[in-house]
N, C-alpha and C positions, 0 to 999 in steps of 0.2 A: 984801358981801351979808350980812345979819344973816336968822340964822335963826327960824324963827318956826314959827306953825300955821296950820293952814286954820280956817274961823271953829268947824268943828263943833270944833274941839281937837284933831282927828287930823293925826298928818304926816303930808309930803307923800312918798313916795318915790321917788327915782329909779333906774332900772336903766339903767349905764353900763356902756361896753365899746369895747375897738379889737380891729379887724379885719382881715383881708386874705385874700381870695379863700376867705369861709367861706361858698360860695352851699350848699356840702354840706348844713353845719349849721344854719346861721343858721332857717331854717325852723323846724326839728324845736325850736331854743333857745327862739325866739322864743314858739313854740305851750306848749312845755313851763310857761315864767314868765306865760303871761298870767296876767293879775290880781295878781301879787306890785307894781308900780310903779303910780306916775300918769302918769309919762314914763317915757322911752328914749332916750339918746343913744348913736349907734353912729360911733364915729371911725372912718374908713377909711381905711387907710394908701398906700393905693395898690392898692389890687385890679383883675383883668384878668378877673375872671368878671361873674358879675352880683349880686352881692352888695350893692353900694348901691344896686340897684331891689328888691331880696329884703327891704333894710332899710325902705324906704319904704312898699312896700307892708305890711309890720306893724307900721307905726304910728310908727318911730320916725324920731328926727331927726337927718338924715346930716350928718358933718361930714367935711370931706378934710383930709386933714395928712398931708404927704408925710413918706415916714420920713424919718427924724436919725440912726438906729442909738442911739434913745434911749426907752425906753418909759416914764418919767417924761414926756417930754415928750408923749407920745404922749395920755396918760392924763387931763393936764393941759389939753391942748386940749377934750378932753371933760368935764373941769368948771366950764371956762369956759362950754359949753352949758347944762348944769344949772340947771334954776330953780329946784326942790325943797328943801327946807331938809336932808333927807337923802337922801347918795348907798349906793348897792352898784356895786362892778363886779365883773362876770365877766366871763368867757371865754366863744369859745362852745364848751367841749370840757364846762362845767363845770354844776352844778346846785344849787340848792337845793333839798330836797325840796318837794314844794307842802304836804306835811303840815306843815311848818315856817312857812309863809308867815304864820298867824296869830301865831306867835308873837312870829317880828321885827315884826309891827304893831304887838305890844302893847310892846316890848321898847320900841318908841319913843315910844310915847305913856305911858310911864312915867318917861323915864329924862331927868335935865338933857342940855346940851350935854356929852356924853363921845366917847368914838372905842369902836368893840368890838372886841373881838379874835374870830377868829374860827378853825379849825381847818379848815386843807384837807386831805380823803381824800383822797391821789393814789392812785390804783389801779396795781397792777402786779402782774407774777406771781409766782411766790414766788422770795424771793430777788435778786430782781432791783435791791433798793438795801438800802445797809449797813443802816438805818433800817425793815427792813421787819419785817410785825406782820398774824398772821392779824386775820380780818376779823370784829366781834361779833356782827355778826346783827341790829344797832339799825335799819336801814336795807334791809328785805329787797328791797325794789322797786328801790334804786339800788345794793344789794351785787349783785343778781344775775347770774350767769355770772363775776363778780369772784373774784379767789384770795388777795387781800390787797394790804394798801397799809403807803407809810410818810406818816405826819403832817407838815404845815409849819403853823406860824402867821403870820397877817395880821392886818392890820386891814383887818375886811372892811365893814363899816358904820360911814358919820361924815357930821356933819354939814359942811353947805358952806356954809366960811367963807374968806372973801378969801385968807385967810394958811394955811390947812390945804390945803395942795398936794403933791406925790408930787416924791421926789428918788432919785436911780437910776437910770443906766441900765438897768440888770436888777434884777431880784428888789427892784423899786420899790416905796416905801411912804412914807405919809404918816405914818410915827410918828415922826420926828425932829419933823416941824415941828410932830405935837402934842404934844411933850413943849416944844418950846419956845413953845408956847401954852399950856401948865400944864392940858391936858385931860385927867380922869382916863381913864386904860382901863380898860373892864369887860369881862370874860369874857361872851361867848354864845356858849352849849351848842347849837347849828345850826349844824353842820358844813356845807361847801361840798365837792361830789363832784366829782373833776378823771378824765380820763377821756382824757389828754392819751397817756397811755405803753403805753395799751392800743389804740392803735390802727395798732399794726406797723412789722416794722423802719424802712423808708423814712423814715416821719415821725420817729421816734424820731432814726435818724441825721441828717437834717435840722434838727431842732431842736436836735441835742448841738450843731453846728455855729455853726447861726447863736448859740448859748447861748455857746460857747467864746470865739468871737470879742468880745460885749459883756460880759462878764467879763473878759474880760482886757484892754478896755478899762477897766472898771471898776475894777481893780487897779491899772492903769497912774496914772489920774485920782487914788486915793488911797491908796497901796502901805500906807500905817500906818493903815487902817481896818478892825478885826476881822472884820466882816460881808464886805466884799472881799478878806481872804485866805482869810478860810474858803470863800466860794465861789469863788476861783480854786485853792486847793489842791484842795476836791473837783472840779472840772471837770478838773485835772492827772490823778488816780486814779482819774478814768469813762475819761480817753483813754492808760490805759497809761502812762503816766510818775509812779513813787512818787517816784524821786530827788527831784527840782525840788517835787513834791506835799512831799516830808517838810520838806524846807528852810523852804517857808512857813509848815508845821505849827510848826514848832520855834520859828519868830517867833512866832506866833500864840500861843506857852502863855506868851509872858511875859507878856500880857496882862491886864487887871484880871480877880480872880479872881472866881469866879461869871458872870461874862459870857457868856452861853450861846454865842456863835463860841467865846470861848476854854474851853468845857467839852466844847464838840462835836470842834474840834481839839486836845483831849490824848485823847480819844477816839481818834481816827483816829491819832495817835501811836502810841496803844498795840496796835491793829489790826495797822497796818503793822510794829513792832517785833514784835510777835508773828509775824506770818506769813513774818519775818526769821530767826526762830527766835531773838531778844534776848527770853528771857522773862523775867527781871530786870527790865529798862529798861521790858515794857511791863508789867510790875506794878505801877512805881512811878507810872508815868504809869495808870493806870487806878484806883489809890487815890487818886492826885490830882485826877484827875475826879470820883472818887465824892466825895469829903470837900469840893470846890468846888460840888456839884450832886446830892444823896442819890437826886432824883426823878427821872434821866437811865437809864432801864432799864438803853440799850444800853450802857453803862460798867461797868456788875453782870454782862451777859450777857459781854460780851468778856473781863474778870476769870476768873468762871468755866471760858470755852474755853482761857486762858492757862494756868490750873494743870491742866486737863484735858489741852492739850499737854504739860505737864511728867512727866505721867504721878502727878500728886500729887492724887491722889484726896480724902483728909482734905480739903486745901483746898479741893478744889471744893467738897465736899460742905459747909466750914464755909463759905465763902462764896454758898453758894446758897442756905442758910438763914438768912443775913442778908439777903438781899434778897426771902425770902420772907416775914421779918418788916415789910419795908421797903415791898411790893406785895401783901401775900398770896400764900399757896401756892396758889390758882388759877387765877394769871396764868399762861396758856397758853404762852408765853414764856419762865416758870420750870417752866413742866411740860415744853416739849421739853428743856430743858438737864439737868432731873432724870432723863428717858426716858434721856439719853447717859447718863451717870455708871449709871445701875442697870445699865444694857448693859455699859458695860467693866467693871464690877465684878462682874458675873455671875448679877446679880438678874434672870433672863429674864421669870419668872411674874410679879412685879412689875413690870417692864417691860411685859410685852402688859398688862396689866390698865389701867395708866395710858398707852398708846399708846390704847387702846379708848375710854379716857373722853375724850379727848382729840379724838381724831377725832369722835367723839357732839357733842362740843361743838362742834368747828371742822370741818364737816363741806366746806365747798372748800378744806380744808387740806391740798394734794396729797401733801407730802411726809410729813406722819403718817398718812395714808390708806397708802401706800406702807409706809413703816418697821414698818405696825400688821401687812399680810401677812407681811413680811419675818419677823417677832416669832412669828407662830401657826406658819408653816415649823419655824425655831429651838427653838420650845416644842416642837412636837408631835413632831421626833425625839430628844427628850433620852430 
């Protein structure tokens, strides 16, 4: 299928998606994205609610494809439907703003055939993944009641071409087969709001599950693929087992350097060595990530809590202001790590002052909401 335009010059877009028993959501997704696509194809995996009459009646065009325990395959069935010269898929847990919908219009009716990348906000509480990051404020309508997320990238928008199809059982994507179609990727700045882990234990334990199991089919299918030990090692250290989690970490960093699996797992190396109490071993692996990858925060943040366990203050402090020359000093990120260091070191009245701006900034930021009382207590009986 060669892609093309419609006569006026605009493309076509399609909004794509698999499903199973989403009669919850699929409503509220469906009303939210009107007007973003010209089509809709909704794969159904086998649903027992009524979710492919929910799909029908909003317009879109239901496809059945019994699970594989494969959501490439899954995904793939639904761009077979596609007539559109370009596709999106979501979730239905997930959003684009509607404020952004002109934008990807125009993003396409400017841009040759490329693939985009695109950043998922997955929302979660605080703390709740190694990777987590108060929330900017860019997005007040889809931040709301939100405490923070950590970031993934995709390719969220591409055009539909015979040979650009989705490979993976899990955590599927169609950038292998456009790098072996020589498609450039271009960055778009329209983020995708995922809404998956904020919706209570049950589902969360339900999906670590069904998650664990095709990953570690995924692993099993291709054990020397950086991308499936990294997400089998992290699925290992969501379910309590570092041992077996470290052993694949430690395959994982001999891997080509810069390769963001293998900078994320000398990451997690150094996490896990640290929280081992080997703060040697995770220094040298957390300089090794930084020097592989300068622009990976959380490698500069674990560095810093590594010398902060050592009780070697100098170094944090000299390494917090190299990464504050490296992000700015007011990356929220490097201002809670600086709030720790002025605290153990005695600076209280500096510390409330910048626990204050802090909160001011990141105001559903629970935990320096919290440490900012803790701070005016401490100040106010010196």
């Amino acid at each position: 299928m060669e892609n093309d335009m419609t006569s006026g010059g605009t493309p076509q877009l399609a909004l794509a998606m698999i499903v199973r028993d989403e009669a919850e959501q699929l409503p509220g997704f469906l009303k939210h994205h009107h007007g973003l696509a010209d089509e809709i194809v909704v794969v159904d995996t086998g649903s027992h609610d009524n979710t492919r009459q929910l799909a029908a009646a909003g317009g879109a065009l239901v496809v059945d494809h019994p699970w594989q325990e494969d959501f490439a395959a899954a995904r793939n069935a639904g761009l077979q439907a596609v007539s559109a010269p370009w596709v999106i898929f979501l979730d239905a847990d997930e959003k684009l703003s509607p404020a952004d919908f002109p934008a990807l219009r125009a993003a396409l009716a400017t841009s040759p055939d490329c693939v985009f990348l695109q950043e998922t906000w997955n929302y979660c509480p605080d703390g709740a993944h190694l990777e987590w990051q108060p929330l900017s404020g860019r997005y007040r309508q889809e931040e709301a009641g939100q405490t923070g997320m950590f970031v993934a990238r995709r390719v969220g928008v591409f055009p539909r071409l015979d040979r650009l199809v989705f490979s993976g059982r899990v955590h599927e994507s169609v950038m292998p087969a456009a790098s072996v179609l020589g498609l450039p990727l271009v960055n778009l700045d329209l983020p995708i709001h995922h809404y998956g882990y904020v919706r209570g234990a049950a589902i969360n334990a339900a999906r670590h599950q069904r998650y664990r199991q095709l990953v570690e089919l995924k692993h099993k299918d291709n054990p020397e693929d950086p991308a499936a030990q990294l997400e089998w090692a992290t699925v290992l250290l969501e379910s309590g087992e570092p041992q077996p989690a470290l052993e694949i970490l430690e395959q994982l960093g001999g891997g080509p350097r810069g390769l963001r699996p293998v900078v994320r797992g000398l990451f997690l190396q150094g996490r896990l060595r640290r929280e081992m109490g080997e703060l040697g071993l995770a220094e040298a692996l957390l300089k090794e990530a930084i020097a592989q990858d300068p622009s990976f925060i959380f490698s500069w943040l674990e560095m810093i809590r590594t010398a902060a366990q050592a009780q070697n203050w100098p170094a944090a402090a000299k390494t917090l202001a190299a990464a504050e020359e490296h992000f700015g000093a007011q990356n929220p990120q490097l201002l809670r790590e600086s709030l720790r260091v002025k605290i153990k070191t005695g600076q209280l009245p500096e510390a409330l002052a910048a626990a204050q701006e802090l909160a001011c900034r990141c105001p559903q930021w629970n935990e320096i909401h919290d440490l900012h009382k803790r701070l005016q207590g401490m100040v106010g009986r010196r």
